[in-house]
N, C-alpha and C positions, 0 to 999 in steps of 0.2 A: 754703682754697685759697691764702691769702695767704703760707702757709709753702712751698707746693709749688714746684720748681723742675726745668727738667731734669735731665733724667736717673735721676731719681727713677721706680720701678718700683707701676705698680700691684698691690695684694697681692688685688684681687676683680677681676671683670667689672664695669665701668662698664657699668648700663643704662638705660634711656632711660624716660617713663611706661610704654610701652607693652612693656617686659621686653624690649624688642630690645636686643643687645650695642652698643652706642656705640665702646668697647677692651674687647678682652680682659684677662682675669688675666697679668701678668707683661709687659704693653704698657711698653715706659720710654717714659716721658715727654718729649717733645719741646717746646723755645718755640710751634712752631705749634699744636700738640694743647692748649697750658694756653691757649692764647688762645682757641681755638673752647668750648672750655669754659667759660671767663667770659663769652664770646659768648650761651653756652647757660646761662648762671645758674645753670652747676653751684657747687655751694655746700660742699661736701665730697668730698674722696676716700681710700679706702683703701691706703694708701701702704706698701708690704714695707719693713720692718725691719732685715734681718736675722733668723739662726734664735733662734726661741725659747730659752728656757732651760726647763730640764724641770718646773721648778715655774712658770714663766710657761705652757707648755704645757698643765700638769695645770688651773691655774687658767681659761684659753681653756674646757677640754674641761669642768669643772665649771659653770661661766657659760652653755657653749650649752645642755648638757644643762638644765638649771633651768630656762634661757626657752623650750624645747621643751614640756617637763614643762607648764610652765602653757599656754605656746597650745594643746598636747594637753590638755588637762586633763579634759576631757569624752569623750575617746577611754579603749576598754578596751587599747587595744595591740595587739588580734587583729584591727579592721578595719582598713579600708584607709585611713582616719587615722591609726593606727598602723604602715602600712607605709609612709607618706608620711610620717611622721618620721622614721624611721631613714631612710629616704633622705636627708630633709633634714639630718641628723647625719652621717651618712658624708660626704656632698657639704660642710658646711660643714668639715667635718676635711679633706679636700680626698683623700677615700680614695672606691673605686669601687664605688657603690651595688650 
């Protein structure tokens, strides 16, 4: 957070324990939003870049896939473990499940 500044865009949903949205994905960032946040002991945020490069891309989509792979790991891919990953993988690629 110490890096963070206005005007700076979030690249996820900021959410709360309780999986409620706090900001949406692509919220910029304002002085009073970083202050309610340190208020709130938010401690990191996912902050948009700029677009990817295609091998930063490729690299993203081989990383999520890997960590899916293992949390799925005990799923065949045919239940709905398996259908609940690929959503989770479309949605993390930010494409429409």
């Amino acid at each position: 957070m110490d890096k963070v500044t206005p005007g700076m865009v979030l690249a996820d949903n900021l959410l709360d324990a309780q999986g409620q949205i706090l900001l949406p994905k692509g919220a910029e960032l304002n002085e009073q939003m970083l202050e309610s946040l340190r208020r709130h002991d938010i401690s990191s945020l996912r902050i948009f870049m700029g677009e990817l490069s295609e091998e930063e891309a490729a690299a993203q989509r081989a990383y999520l896939q890997t960590r899916l792979t293992r949390l799925f790991r005990n799923s065949d891919g045919e239940d709905a473990n398996g259908l609940l990953q690929r959503y989770i993988y479309k949605f993390r690629l930010g494409e429409q499940p």
